[in-house]
NUKE-855174 format. One record per residue: x, y, z of N, C-alpha, C in turn; residue in one letter. Coordinates in Angstrom, 1 decimal, padded with zeros to 4 digits. Layout:
% NUKE-855174
[tigu [X, Y, Z], [X, Y, Z], [X, Y, Z], 'A']
...
% end
This chain:
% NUKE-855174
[tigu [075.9, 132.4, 065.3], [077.2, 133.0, 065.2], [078.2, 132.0, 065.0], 'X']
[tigu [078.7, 132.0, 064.1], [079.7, 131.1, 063.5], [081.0, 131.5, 064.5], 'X']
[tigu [082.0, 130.5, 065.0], [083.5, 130.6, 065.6], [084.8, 129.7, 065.0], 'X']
[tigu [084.2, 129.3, 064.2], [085.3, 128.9, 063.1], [086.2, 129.6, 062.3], 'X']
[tigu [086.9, 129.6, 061.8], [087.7, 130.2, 061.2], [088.0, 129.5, 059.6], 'X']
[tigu [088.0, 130.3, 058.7], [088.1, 130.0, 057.5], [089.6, 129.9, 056.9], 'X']
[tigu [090.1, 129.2, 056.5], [091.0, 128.9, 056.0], [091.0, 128.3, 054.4], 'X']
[tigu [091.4, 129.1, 053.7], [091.7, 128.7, 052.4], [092.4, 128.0, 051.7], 'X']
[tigu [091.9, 127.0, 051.1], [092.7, 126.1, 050.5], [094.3, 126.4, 049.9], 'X']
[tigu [094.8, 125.6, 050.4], [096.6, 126.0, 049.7], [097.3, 126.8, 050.6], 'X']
[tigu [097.1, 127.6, 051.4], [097.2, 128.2, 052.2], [097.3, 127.8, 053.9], 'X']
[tigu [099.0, 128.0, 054.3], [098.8, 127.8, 055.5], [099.1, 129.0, 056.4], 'X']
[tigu [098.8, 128.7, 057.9], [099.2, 129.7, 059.0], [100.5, 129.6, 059.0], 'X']
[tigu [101.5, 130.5, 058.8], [102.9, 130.9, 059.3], [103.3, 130.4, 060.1], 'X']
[tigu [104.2, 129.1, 060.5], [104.8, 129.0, 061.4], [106.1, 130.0, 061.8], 'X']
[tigu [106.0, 130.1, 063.3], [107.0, 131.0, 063.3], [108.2, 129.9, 063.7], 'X']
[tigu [109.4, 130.3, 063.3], [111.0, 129.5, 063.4], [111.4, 129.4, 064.5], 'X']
[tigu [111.8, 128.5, 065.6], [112.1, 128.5, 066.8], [113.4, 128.9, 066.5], 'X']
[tigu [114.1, 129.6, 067.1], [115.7, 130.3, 067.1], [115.9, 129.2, 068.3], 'X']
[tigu [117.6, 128.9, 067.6], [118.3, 128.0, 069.3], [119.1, 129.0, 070.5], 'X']
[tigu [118.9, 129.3, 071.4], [119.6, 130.2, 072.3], [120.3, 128.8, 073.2], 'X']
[tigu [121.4, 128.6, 073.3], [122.3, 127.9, 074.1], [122.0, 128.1, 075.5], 'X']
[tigu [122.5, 129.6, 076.2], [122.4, 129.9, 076.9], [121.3, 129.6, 078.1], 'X']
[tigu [120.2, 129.2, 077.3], [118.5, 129.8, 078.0], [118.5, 127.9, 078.4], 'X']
[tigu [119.0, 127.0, 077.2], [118.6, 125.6, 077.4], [119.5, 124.8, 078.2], 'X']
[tigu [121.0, 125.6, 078.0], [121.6, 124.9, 079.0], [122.6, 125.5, 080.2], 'X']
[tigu [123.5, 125.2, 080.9], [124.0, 125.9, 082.0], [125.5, 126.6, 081.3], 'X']
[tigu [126.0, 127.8, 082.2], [127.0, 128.5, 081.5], [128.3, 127.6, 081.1], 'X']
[tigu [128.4, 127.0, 081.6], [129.4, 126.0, 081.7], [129.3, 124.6, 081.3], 'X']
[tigu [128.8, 124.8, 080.3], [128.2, 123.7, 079.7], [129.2, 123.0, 078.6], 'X']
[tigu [129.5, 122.2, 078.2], [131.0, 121.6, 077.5], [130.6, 122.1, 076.5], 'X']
[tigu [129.6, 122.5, 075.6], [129.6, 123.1, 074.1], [130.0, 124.3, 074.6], 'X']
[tigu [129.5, 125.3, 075.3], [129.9, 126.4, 075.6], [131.4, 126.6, 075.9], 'X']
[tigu [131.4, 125.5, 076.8], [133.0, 125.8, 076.6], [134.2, 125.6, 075.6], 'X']
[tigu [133.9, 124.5, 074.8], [134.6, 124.4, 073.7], [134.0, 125.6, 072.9], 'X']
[tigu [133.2, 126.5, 073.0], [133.3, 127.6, 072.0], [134.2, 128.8, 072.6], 'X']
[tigu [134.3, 128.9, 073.4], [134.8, 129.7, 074.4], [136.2, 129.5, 074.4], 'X']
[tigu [136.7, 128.2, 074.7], [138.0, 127.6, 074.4], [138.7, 127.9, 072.8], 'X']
[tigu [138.0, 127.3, 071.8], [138.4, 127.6, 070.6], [138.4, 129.5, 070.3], 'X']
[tigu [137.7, 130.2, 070.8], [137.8, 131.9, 070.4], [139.0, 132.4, 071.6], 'X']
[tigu [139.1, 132.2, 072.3], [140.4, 132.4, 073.3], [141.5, 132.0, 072.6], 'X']
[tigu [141.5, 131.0, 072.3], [143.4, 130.2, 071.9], [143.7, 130.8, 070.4], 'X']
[tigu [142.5, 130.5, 069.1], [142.9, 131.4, 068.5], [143.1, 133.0, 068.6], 'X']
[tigu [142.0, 133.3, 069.6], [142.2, 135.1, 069.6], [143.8, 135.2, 069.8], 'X']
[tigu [144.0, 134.7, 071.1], [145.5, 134.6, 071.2], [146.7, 134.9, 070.2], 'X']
[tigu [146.8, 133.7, 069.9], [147.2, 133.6, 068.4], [147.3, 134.7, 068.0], 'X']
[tigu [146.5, 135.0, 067.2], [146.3, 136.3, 066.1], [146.6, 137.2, 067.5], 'X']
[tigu [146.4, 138.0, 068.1], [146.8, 138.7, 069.2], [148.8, 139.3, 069.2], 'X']
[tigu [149.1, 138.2, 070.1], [150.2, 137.9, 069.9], [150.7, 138.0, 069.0], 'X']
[tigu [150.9, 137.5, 067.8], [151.5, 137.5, 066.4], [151.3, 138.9, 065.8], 'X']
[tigu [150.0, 139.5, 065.8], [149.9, 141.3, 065.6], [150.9, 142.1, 066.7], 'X']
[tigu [150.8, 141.9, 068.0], [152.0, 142.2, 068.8], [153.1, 142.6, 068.3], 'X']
[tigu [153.5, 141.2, 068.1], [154.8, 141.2, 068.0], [155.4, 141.7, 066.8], 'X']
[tigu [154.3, 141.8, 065.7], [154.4, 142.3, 064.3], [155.3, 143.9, 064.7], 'X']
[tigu [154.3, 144.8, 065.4], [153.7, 146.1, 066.3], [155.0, 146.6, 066.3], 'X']
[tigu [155.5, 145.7, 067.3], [156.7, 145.9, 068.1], [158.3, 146.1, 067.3], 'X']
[tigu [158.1, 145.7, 065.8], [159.4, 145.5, 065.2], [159.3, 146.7, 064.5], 'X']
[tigu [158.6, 147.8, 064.4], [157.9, 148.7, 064.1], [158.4, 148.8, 062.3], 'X']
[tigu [157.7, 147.8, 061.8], [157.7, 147.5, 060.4], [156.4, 148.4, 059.8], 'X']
[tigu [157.4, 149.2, 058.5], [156.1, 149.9, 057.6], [154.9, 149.7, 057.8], 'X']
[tigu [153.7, 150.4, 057.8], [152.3, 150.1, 057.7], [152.4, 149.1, 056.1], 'X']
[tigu [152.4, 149.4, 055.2], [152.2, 148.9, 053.5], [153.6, 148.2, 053.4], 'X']
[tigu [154.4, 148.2, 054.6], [155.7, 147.5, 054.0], [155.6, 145.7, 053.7], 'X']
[tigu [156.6, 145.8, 052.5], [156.3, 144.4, 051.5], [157.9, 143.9, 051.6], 'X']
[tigu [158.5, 144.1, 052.3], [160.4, 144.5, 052.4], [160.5, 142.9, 052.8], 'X']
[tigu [159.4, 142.1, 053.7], [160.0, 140.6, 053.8], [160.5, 140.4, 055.3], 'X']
[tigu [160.3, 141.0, 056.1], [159.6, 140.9, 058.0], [159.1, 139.8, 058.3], 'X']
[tigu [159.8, 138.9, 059.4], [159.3, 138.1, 059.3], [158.7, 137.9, 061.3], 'X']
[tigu [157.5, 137.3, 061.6], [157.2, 137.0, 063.1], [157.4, 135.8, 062.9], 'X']
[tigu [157.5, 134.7, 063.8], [157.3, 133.7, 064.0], [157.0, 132.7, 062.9], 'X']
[tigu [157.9, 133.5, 062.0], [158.3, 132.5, 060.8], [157.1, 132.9, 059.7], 'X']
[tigu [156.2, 134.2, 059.6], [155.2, 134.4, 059.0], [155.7, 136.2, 058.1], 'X']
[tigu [155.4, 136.1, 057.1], [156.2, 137.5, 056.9], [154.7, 138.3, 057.5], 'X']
[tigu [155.1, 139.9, 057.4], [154.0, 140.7, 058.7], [154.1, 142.2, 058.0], 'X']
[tigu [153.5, 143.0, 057.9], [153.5, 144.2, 058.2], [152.6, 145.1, 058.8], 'X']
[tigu [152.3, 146.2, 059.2], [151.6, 147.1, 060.5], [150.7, 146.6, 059.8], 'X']
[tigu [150.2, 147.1, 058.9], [148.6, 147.1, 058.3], [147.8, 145.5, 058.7], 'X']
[tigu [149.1, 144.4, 058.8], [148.5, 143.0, 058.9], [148.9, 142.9, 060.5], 'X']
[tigu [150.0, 143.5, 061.1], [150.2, 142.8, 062.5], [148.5, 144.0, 063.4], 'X']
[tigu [148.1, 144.6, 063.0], [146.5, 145.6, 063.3], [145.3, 144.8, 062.8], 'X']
[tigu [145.3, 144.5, 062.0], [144.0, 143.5, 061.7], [144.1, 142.5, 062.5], 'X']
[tigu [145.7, 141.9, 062.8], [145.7, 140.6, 063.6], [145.3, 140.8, 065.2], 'X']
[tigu [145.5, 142.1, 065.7], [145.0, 142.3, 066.7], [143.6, 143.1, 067.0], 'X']
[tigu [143.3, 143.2, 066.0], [141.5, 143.3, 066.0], [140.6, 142.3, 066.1], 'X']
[tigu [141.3, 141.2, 065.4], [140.4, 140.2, 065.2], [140.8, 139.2, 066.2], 'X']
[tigu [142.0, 139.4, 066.6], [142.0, 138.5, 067.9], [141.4, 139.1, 069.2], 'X']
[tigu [141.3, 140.6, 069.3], [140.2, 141.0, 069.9], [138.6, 140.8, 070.2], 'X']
[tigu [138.1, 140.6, 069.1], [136.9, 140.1, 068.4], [136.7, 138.6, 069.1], 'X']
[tigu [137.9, 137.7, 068.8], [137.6, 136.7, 069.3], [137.9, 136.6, 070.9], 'X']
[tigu [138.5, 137.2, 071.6], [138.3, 137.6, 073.2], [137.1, 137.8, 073.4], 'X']
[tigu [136.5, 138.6, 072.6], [135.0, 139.0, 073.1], [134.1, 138.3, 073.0], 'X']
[tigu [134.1, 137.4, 072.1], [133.5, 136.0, 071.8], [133.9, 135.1, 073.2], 'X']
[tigu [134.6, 134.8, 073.5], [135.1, 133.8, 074.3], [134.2, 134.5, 075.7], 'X']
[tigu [134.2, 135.8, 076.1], [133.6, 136.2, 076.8], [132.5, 135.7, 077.2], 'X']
[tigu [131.9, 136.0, 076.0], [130.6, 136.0, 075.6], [129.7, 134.5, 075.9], 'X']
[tigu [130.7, 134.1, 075.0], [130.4, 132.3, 074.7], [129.1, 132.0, 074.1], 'X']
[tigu [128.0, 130.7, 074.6], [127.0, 130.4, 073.7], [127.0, 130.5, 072.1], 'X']
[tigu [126.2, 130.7, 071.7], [125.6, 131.0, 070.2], [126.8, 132.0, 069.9], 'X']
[tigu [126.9, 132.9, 070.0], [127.1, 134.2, 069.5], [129.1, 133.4, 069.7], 'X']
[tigu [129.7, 132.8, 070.4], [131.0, 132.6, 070.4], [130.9, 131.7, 069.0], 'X']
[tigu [129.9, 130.6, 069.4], [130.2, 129.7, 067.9], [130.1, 130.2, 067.0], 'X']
[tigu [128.9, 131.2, 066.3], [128.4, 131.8, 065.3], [129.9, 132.5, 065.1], 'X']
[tigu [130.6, 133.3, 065.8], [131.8, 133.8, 065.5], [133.1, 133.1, 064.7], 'X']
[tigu [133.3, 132.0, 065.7], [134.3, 131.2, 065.0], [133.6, 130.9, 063.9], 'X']
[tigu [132.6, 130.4, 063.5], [132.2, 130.0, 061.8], [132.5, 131.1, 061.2], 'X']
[tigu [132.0, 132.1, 061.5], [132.1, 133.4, 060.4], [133.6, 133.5, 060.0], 'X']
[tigu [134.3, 133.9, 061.3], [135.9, 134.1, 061.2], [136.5, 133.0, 060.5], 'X']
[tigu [136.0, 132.0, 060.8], [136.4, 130.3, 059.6], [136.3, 130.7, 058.4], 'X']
[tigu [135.3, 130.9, 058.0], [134.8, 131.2, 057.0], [135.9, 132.1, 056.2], 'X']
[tigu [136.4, 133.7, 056.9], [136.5, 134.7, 056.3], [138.3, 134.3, 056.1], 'X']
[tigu [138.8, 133.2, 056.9], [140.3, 133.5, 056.6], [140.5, 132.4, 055.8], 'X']
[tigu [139.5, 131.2, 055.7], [139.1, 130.4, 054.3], [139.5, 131.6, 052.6], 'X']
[tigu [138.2, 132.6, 053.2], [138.4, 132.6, 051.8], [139.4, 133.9, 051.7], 'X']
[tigu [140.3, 134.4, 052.8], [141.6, 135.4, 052.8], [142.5, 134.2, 052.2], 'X']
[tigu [142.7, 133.5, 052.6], [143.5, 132.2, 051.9], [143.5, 132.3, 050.4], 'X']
[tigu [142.2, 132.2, 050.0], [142.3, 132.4, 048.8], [142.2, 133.0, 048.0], 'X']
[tigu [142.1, 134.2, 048.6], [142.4, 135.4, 047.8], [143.7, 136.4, 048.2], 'X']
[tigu [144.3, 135.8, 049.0], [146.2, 136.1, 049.2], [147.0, 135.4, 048.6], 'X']
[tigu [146.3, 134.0, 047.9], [146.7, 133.0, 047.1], [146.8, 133.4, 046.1], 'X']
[tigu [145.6, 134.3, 045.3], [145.6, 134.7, 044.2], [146.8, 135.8, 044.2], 'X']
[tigu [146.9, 136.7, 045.1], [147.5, 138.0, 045.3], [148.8, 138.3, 045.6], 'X']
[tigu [149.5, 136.7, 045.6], [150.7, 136.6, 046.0], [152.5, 137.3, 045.1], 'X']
[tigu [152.4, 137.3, 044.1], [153.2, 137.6, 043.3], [152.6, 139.2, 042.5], 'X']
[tigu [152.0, 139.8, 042.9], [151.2, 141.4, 042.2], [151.4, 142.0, 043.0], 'X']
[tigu [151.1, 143.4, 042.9], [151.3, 144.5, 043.6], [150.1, 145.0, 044.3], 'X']
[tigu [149.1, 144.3, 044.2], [148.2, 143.8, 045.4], [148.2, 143.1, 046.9], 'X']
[tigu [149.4, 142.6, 046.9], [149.6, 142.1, 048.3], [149.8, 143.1, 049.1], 'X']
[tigu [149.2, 144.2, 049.4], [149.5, 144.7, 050.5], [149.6, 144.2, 051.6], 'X']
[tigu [149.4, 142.7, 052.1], [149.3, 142.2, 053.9], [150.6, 141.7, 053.8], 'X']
[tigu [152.1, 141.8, 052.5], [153.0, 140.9, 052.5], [152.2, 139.5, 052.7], 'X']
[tigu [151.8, 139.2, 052.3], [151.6, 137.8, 052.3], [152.4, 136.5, 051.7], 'X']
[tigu [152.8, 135.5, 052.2], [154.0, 134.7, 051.3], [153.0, 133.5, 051.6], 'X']
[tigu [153.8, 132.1, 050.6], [153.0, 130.8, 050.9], [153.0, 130.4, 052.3], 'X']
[tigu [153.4, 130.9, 053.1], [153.0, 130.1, 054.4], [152.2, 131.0, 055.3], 'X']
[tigu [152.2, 132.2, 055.1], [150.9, 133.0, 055.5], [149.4, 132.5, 054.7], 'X']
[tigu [149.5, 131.9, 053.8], [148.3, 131.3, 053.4], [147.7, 130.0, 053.9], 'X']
[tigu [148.9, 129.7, 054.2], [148.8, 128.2, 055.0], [148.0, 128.6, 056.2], 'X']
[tigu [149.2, 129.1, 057.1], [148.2, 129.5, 058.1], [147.0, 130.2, 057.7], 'X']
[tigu [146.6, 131.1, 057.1], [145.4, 131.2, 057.4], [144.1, 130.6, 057.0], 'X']
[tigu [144.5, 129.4, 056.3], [143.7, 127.6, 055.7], [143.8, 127.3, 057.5], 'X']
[tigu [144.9, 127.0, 058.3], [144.8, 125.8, 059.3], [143.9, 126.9, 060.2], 'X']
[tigu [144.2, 128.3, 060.6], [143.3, 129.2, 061.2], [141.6, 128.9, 060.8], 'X']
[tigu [141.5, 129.6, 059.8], [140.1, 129.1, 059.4], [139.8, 127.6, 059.8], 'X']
[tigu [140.0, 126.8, 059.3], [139.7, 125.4, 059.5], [139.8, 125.2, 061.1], 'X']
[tigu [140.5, 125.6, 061.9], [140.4, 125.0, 063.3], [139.0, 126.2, 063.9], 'X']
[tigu [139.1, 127.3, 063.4], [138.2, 127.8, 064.0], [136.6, 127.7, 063.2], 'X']
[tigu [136.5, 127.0, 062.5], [135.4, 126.4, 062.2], [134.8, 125.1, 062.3], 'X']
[tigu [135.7, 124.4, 063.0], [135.8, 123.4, 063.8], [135.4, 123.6, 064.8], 'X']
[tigu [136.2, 124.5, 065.7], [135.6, 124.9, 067.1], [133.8, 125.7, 067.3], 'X']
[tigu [133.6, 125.8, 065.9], [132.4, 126.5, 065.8], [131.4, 125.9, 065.6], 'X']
[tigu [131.7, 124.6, 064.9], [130.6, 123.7, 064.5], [130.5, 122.9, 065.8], 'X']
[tigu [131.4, 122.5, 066.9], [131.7, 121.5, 067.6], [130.0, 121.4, 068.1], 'X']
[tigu [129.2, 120.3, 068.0], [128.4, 120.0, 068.8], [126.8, 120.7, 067.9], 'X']
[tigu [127.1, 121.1, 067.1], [126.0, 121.8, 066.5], [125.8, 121.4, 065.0], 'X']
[tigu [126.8, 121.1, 064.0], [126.5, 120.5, 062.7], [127.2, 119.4, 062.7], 'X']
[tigu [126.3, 118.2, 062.7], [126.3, 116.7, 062.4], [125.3, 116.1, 062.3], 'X']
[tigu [125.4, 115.0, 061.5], [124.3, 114.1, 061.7], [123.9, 113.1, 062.5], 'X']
[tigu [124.7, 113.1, 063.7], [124.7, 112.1, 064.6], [124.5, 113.2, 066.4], 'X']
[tigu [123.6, 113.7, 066.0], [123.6, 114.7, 067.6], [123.0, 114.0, 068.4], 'X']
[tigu [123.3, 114.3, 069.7], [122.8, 113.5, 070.9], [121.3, 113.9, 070.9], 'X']
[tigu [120.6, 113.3, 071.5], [119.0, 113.7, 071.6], [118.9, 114.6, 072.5], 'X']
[tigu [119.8, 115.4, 073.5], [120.2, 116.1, 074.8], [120.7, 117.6, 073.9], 'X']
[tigu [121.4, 117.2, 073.1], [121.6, 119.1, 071.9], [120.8, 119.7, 072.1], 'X']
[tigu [120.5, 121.1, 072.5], [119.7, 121.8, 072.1], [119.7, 122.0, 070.8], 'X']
[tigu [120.6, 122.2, 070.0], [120.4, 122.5, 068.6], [120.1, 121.4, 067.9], 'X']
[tigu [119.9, 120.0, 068.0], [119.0, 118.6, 067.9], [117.4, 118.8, 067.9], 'X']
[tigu [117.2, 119.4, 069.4], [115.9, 119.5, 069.8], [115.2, 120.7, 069.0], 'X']
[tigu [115.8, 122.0, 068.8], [115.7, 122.9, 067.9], [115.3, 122.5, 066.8], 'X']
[tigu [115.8, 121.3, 065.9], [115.3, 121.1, 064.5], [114.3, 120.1, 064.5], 'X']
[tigu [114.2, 119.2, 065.7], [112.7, 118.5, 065.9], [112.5, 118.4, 067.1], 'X']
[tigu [112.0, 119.5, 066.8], [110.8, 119.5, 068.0], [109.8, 118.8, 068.5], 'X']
[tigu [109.1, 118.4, 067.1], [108.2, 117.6, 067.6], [108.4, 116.2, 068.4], 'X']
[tigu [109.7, 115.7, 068.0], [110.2, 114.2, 068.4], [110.9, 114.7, 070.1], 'X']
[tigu [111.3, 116.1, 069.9], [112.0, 116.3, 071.4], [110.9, 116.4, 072.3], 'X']
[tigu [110.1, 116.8, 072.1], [108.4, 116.9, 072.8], [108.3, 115.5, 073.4], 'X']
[tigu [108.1, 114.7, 072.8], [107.8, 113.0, 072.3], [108.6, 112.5, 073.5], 'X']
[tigu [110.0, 112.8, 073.4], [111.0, 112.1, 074.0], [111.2, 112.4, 075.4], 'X']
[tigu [110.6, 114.2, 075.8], [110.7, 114.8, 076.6], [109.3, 114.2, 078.0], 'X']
[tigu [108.4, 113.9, 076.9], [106.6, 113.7, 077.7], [107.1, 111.9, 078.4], 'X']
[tigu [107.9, 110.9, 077.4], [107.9, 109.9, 077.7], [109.0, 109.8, 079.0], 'X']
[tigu [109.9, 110.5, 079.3], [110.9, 110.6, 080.0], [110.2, 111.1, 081.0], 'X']
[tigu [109.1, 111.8, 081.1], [108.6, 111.8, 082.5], [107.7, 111.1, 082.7], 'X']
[tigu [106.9, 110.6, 081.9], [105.9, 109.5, 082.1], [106.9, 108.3, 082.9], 'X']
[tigu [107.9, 108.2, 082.6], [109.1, 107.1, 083.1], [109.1, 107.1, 084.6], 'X']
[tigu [109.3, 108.7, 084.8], [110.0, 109.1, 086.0], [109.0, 108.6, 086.9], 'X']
[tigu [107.5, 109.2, 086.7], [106.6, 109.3, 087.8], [106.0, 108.0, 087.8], 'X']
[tigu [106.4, 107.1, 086.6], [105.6, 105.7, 087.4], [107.0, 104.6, 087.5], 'X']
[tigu [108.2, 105.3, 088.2], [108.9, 104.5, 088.2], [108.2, 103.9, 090.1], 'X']
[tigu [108.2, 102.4, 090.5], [107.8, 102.4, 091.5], [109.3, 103.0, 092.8], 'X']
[tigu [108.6, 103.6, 094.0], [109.6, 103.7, 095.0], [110.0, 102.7, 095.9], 'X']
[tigu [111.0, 102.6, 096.2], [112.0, 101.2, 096.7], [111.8, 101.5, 098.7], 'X']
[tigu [111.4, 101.3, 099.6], [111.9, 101.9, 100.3], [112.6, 100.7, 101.4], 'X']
[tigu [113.4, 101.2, 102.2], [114.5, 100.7, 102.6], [113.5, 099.8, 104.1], 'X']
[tigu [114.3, 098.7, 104.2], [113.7, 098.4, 106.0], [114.8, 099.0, 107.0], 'X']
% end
């Protein structure tokens, strides 16, 4: 009775993808966690606040009239999205780990390309968010800091060997690094005192 297993040329077994869970590798309070947590808080804020205060001037929903908050022109339809999404990022901050950073990239990502497409939309009768050149601005330095905050500790080429998201992409070497570090420990000799 044969117990071998046949395998076909060209053909391999499926590896399955290790996924990185922050949470599971390191403790809650962990400085990557916190700077993600930090970064979805100050901008939720932000955007929070600034929808607020949009709110409060009680400017048209579609109005294009030239409103301005905090030096940003604003109307309902945009001071409501500002407080959604600053919402969103409260709950991220909550949250923290993976799912905070994953957030700020995405949100990076999405006021990146609101940038450039309120850039395009600026002088047409498509602007419905009122948008003027310094509403674009900010939402270039928004995106950009919150994708900053989202990358913090997770995309570079210089990660510490201690990353979980390091050890995530080699594993095999974290194995390696992990077996020798205790080979270290247990034949370190004991000192003892007179």
């Amino acid at each position: 009775m044969a117990t071998h297993a046949l395998h076909l040329p060209g053909r391999r077994t499926p590896r399955r993808r290790k996924t990185t869970a922050l949470d599971k590798h390191l403790p809650v309070d962990h400085r990557l966690s916190r700077v993600y947590r930090v970064g979805a808080g100050l901008m939720g804020l932000v955007l929070f606040v600034f929808g607020v205060l949009g709110l409060i001037d009680r400017i048209g929903f579609f109005s294009t009239g030239g409103a301005t908050v905090a030096g940003l022109n604003t109307n309902g339809a945009l001071s409501v999205l500002s407080i959604c999404v600053g919402l969103l990022l409260f709950i991220g901050m909550v949250i923290g780990g993976n799912f905070a950073s994953t957030l700020n990239m995405v949100l990076g990502v999405a006021f990146l390309l609101s940038g450039f497409v309120n850039l395009a939309l600026l002088e047409t009768d498509y602007n419905f968010l009122a948008f003027h050149l310094q509403n674009v601005l900010f939402s270039f330095v928004v995106g950009l800091m919150l994708m900053v905050f989202g990358m913090y500790g997770r995309v570079s080429g210089g990660l510490p060997h201690d990353n979980p998201y390091w050890r995530a992409r080699h594993p095999e070497e974290a194995e390696r690094e992990m077996r020798l570090s205790r080979r270290a420990a247990t034949s370190m000799p004991v000192v003892r005192r007179r």
